[in-house]
Backbone as JSON Lines, residues from 0, in Angstrom:
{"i":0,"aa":"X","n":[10.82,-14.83,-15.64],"ca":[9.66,-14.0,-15.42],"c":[9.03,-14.39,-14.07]}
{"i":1,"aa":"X","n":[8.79,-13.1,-13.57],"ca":[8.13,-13.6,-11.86],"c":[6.5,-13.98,-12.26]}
{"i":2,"aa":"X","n":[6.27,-14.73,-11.42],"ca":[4.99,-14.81,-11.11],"c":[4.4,-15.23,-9.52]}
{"i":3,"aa":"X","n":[2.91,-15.11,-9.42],"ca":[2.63,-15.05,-8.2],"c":[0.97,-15.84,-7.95]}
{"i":4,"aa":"X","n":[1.06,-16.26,-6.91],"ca":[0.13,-17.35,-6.82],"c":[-1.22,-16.45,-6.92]}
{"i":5,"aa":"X","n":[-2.49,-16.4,-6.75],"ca":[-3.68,-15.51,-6.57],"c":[-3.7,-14.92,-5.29]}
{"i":6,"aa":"X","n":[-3.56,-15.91,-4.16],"ca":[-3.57,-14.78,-2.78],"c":[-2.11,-14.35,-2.74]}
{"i":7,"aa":"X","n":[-0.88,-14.29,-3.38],"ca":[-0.15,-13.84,-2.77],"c":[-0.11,-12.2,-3.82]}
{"i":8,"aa":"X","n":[-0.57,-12.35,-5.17],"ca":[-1.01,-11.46,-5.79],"c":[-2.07,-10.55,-5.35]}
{"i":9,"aa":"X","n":[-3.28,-10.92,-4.59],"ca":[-4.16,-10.54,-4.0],"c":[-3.55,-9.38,-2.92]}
{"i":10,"aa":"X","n":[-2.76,-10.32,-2.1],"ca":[-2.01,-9.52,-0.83],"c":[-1.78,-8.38,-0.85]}
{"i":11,"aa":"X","n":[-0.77,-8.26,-2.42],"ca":[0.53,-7.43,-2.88],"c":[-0.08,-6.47,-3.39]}
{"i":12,"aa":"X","n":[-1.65,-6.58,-3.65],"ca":[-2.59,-5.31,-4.24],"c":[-3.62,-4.55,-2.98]}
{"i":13,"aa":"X","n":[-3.53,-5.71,-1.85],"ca":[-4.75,-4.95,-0.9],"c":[-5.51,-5.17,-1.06]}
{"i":14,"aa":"X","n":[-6.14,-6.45,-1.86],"ca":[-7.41,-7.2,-2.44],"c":[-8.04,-8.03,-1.77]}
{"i":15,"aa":"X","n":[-8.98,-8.81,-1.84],"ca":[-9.33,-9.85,-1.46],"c":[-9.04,-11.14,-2.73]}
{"i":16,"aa":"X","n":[-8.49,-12.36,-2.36],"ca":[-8.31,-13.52,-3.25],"c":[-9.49,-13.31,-4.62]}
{"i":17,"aa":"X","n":[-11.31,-12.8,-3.89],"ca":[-12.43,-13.27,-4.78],"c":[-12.0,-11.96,-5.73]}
{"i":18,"aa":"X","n":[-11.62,-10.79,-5.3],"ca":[-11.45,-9.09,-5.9],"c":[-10.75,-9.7,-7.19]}
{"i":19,"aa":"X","n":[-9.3,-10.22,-7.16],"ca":[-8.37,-10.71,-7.74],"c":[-8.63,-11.68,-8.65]}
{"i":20,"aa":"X","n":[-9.47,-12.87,-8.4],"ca":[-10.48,-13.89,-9.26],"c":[-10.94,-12.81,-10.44]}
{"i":21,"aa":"X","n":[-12.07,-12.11,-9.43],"ca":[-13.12,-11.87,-10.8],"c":[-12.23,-10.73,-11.55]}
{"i":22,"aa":"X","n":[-11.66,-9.95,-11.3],"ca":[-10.29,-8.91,-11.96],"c":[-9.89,-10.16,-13.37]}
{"i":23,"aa":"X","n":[-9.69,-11.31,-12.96],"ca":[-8.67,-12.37,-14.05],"c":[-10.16,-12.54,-14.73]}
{"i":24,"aa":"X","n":[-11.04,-12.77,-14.33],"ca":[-12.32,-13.49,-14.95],"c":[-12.85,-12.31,-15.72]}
{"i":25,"aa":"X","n":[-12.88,-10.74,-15.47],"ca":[-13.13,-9.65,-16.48],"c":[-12.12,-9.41,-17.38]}
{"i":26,"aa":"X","n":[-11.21,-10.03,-17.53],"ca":[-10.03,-9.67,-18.3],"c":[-9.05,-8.33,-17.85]}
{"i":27,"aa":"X","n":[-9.28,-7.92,-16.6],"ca":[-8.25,-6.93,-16.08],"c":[-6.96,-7.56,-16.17]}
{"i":28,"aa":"X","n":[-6.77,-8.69,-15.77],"ca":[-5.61,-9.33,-15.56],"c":[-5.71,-10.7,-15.9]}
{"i":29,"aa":"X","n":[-4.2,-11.06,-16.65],"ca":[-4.28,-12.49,-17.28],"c":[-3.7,-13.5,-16.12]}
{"i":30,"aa":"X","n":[-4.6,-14.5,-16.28],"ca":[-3.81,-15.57,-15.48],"c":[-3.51,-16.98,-16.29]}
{"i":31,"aa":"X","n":[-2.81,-17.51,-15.69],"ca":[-2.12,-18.86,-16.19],"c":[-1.66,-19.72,-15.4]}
{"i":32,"aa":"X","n":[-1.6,-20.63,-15.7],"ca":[-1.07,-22.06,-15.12],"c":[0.41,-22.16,-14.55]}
{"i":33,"aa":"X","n":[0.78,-22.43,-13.59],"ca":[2.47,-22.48,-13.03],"c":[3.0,-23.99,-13.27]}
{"i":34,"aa":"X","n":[3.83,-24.84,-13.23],"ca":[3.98,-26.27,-13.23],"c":[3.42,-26.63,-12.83]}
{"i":35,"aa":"X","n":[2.83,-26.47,-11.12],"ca":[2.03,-27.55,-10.52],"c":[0.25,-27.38,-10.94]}
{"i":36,"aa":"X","n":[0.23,-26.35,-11.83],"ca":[-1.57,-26.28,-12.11],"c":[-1.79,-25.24,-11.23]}
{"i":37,"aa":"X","n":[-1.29,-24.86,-10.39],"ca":[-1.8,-23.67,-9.78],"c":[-2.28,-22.08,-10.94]}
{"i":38,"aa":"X","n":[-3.15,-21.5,-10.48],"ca":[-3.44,-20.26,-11.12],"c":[-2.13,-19.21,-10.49]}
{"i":39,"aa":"X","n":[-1.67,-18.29,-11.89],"ca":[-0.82,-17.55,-11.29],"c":[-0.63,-16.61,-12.34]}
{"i":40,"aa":"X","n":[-0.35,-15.1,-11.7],"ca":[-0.56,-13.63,-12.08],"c":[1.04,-13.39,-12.84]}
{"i":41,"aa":"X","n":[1.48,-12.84,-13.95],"ca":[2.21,-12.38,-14.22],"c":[2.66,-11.1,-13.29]}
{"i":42,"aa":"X","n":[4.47,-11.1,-12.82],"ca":[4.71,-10.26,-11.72],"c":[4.55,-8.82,-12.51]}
{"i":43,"aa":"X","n":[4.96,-8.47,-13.61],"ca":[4.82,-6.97,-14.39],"c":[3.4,-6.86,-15.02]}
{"i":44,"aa":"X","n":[2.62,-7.63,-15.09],"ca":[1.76,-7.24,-15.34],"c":[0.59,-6.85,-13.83]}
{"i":45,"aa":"X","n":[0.87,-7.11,-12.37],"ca":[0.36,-6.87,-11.42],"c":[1.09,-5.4,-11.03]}
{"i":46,"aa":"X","n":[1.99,-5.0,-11.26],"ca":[3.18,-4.15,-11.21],"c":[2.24,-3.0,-12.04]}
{"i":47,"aa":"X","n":[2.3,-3.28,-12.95],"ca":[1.18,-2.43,-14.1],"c":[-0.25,-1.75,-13.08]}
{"i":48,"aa":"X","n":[-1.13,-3.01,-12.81],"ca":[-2.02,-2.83,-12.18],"c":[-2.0,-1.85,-10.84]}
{"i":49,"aa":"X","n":[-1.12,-2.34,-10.28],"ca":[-0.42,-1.6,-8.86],"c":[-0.64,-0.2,-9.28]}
{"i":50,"aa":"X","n":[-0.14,-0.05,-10.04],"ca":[0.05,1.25,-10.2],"c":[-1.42,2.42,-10.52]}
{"i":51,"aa":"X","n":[-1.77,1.25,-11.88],"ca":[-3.33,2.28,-12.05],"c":[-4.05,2.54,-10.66]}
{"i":52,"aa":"X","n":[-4.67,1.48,-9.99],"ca":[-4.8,1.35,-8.82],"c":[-4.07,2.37,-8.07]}
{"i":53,"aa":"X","n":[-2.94,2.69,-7.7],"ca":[-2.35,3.9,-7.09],"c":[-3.32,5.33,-7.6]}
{"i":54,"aa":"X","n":[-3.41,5.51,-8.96],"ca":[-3.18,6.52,-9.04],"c":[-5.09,6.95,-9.04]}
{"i":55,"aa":"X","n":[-5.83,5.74,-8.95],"ca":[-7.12,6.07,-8.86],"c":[-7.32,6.53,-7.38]}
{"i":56,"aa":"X","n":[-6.63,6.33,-6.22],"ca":[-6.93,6.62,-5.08],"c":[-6.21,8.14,-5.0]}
{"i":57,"aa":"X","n":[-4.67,8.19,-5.14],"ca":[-4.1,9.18,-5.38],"c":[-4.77,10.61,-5.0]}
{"i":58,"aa":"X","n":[-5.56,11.05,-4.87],"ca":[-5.97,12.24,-5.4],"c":[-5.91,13.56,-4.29]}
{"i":59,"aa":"X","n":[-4.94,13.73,-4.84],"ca":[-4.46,15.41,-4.58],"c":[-5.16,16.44,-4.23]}
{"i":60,"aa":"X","n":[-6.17,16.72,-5.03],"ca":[-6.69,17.93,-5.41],"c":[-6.17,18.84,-6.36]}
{"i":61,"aa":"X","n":[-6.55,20.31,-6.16],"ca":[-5.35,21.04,-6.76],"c":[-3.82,21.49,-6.19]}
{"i":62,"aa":"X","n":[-3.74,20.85,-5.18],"ca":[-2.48,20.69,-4.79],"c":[-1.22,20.36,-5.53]}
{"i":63,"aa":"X","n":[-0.01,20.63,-5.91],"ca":[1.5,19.97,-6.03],"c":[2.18,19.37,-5.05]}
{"i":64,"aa":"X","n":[2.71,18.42,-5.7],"ca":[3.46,18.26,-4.63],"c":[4.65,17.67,-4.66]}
{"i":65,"aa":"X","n":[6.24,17.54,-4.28],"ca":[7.34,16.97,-4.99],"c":[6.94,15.44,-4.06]}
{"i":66,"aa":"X","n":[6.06,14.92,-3.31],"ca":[6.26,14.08,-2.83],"c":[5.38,13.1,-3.55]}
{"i":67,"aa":"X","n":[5.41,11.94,-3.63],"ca":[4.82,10.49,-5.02],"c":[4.06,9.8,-3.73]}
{"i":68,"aa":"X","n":[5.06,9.71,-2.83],"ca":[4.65,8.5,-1.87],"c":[3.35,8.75,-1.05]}
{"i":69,"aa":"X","n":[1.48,8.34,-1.17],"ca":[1.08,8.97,-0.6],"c":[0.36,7.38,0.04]}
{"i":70,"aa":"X","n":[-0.18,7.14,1.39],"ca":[-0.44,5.96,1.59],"c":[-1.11,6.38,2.67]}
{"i":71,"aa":"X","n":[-2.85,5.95,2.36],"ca":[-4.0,6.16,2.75],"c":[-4.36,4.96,3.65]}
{"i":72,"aa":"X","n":[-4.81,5.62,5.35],"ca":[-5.4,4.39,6.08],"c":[-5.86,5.09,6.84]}
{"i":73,"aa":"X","n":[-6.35,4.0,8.04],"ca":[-6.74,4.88,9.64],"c":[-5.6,4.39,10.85]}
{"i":74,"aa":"X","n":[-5.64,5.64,11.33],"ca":[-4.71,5.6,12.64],"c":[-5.34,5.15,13.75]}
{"i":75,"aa":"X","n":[-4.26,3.79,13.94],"ca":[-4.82,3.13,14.7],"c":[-3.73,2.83,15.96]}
{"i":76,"aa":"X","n":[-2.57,4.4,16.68],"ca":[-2.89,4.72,17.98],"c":[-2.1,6.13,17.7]}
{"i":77,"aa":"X","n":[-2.55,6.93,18.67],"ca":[-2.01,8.39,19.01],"c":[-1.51,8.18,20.24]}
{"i":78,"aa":"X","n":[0.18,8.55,20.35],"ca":[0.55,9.09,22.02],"c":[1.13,10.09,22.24]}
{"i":79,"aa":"X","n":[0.37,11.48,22.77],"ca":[1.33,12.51,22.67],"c":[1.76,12.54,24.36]}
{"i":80,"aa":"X","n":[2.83,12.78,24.32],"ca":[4.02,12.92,25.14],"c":[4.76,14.39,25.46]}
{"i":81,"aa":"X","n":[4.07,15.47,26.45],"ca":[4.69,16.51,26.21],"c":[5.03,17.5,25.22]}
{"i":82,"aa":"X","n":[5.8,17.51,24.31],"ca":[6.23,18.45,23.45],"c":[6.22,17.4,21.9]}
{"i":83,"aa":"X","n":[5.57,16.18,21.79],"ca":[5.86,15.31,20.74],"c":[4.91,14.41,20.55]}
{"i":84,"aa":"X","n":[4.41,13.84,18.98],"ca":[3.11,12.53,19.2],"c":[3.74,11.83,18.38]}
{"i":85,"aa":"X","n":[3.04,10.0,18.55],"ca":[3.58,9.61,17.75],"c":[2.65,9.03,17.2]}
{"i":86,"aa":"X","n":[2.26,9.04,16.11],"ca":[0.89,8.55,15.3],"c":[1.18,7.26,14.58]}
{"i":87,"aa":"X","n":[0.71,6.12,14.71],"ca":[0.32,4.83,13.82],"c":[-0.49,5.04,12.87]}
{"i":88,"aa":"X","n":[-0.16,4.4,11.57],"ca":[-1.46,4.46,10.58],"c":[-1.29,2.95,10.37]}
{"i":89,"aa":"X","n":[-2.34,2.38,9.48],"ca":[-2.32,0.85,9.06],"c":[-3.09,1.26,7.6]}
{"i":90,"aa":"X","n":[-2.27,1.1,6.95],"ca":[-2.27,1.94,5.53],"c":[-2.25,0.4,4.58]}
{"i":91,"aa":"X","n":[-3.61,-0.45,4.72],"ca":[-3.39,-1.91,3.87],"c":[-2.86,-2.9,4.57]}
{"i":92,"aa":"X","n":[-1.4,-3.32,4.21],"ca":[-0.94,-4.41,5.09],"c":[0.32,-3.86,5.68]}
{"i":93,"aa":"X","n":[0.5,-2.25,4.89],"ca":[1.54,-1.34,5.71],"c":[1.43,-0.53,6.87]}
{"i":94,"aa":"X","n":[2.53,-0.44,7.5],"ca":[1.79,0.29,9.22],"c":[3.56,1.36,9.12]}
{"i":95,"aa":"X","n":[2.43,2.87,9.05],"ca":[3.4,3.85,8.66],"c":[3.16,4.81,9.79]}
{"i":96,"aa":"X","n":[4.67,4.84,11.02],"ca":[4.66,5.98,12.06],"c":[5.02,6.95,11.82]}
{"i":97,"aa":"X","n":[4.38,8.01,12.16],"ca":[4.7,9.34,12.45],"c":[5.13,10.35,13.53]}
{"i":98,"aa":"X","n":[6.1,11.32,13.49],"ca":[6.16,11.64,14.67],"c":[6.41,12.87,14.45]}
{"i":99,"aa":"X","n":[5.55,14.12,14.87],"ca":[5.25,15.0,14.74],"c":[4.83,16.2,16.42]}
{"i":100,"aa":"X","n":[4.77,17.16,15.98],"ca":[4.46,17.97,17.17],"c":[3.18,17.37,18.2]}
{"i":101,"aa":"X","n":[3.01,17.84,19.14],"ca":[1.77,17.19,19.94],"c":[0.32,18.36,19.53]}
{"i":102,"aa":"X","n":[1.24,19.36,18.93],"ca":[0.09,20.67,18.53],"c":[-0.51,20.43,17.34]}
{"i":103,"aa":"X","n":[0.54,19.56,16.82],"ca":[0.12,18.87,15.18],"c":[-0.66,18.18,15.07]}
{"i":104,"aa":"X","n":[-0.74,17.48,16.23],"ca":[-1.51,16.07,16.11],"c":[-2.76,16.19,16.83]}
{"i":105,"aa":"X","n":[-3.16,17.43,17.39],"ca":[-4.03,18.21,18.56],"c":[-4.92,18.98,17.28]}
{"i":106,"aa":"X","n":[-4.56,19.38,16.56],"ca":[-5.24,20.33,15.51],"c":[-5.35,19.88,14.17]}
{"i":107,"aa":"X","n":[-4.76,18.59,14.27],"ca":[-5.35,17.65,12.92],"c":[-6.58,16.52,13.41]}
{"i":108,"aa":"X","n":[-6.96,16.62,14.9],"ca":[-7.7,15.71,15.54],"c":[-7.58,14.48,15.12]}
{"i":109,"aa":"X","n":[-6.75,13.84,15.18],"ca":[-5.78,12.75,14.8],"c":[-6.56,11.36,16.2]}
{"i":110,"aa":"X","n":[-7.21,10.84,15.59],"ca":[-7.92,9.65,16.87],"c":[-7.8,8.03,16.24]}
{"i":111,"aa":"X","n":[-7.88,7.39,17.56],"ca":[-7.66,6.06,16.82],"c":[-9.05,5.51,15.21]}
{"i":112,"aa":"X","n":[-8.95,5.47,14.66],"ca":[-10.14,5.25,13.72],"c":[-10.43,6.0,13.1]}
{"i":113,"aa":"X","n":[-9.9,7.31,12.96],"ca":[-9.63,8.48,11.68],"c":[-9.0,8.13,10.91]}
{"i":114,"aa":"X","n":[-9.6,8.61,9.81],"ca":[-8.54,8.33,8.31],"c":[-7.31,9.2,8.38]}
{"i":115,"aa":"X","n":[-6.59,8.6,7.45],"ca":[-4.99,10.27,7.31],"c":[-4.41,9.57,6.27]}
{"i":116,"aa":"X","n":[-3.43,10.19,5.56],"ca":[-2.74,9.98,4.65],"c":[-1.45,10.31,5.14]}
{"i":117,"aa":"X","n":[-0.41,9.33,4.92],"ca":[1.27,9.34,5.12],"c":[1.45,10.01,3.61]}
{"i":118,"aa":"X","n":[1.86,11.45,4.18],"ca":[3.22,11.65,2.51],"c":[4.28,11.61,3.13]}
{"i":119,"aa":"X","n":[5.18,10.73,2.2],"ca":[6.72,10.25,2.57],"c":[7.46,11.01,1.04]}
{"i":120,"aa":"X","n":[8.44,11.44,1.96],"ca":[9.62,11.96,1.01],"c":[10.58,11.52,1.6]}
{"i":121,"aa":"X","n":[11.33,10.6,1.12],"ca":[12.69,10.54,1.12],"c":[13.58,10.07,0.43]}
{"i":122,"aa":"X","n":[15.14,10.75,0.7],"ca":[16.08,10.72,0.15],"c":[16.86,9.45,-0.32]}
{"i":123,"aa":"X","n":[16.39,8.55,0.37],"ca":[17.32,7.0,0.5],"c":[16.06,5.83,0.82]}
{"i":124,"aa":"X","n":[15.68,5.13,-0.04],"ca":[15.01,3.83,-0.06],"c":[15.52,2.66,0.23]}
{"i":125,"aa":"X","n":[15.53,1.91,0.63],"ca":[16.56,0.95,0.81],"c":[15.01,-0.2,0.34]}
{"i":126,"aa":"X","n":[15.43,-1.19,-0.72],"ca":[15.01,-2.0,-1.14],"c":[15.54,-3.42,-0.74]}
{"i":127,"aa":"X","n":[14.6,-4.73,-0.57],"ca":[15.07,-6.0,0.31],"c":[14.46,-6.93,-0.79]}
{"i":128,"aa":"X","n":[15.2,-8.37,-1.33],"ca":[14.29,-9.31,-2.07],"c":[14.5,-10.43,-1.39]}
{"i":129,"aa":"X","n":[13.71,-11.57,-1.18],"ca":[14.08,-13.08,-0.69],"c":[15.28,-13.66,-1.27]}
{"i":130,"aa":"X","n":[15.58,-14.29,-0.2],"ca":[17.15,-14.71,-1.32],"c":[16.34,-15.59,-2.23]}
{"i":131,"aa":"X","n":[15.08,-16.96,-1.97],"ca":[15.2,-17.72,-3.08],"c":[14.07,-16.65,-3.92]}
{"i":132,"aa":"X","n":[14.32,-15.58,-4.43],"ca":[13.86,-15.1,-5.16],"c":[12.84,-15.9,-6.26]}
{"i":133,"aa":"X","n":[11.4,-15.88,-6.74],"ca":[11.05,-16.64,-7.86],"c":[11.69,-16.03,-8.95]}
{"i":134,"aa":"X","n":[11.46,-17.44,-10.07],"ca":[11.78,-16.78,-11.43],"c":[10.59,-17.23,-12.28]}
């Protein structure tokens, strides 16, 4: 069973260490002891959390959409280039580029310190784990 220290659990949610504390201290989330005494988060039960958390920000509207992946930040640079822009977001501790028309990015007023949302669709994920993986 994975588990994870408080800030590295903290990290993996976009939290702050104290967010993550008082979360274990309201009973959102259980914590426990690792061998060395350290406090530490069950990995499926943060996995769990992750998710509610997703889906409270989530929000669509009345929109559909086939795309899941939606990841909310501010863009923090725009360079349009002729016929093309390429937009930065810093979406948490993720930093998601875009590259889109320069008319796109002209009529979405797209500036450093505006909010935006990345929807990602794609076909092929490619997933990475540490080799010394915890257990």
């Amino acid at each position: 069973m994975t588990h994870f220290r408080i800030s590295e659990a903290a990290a993996l949610l976009g939290v702050s260490d104290d967010t993550l504390r008082r979360w274990c201290a309201d009973g959102i989330l259980s914590v426990s002891l690792d061998e060395s005494g350290r406090q530490v988060v069950e990995g499926a039960e943060l996995a769990a959390r992750a998710k509610v958390l997703a889906t409270e920000v989530a929000d669509v509207g009345d929109v559909r959409r086939s795309a899941r992946n939606r990841f909310t930040g501010l863009v923090t640079k725009v360079e349009i280039d002729g016929l093309m822009a390429q937009v930065e977001l810093q979406c948490g501790p993720n930093r998601v580029i875009s590259l889109m028309s320069s008319e796109a990015a002209r009529e979405m007023k797209l500036d450093v310190g505006s909010k935006a949302v990345a929807v990602v669709k794609a076909t092929m994920v490619i997933l990475e784990t540490e080799k010394d993986a915890r257990q």
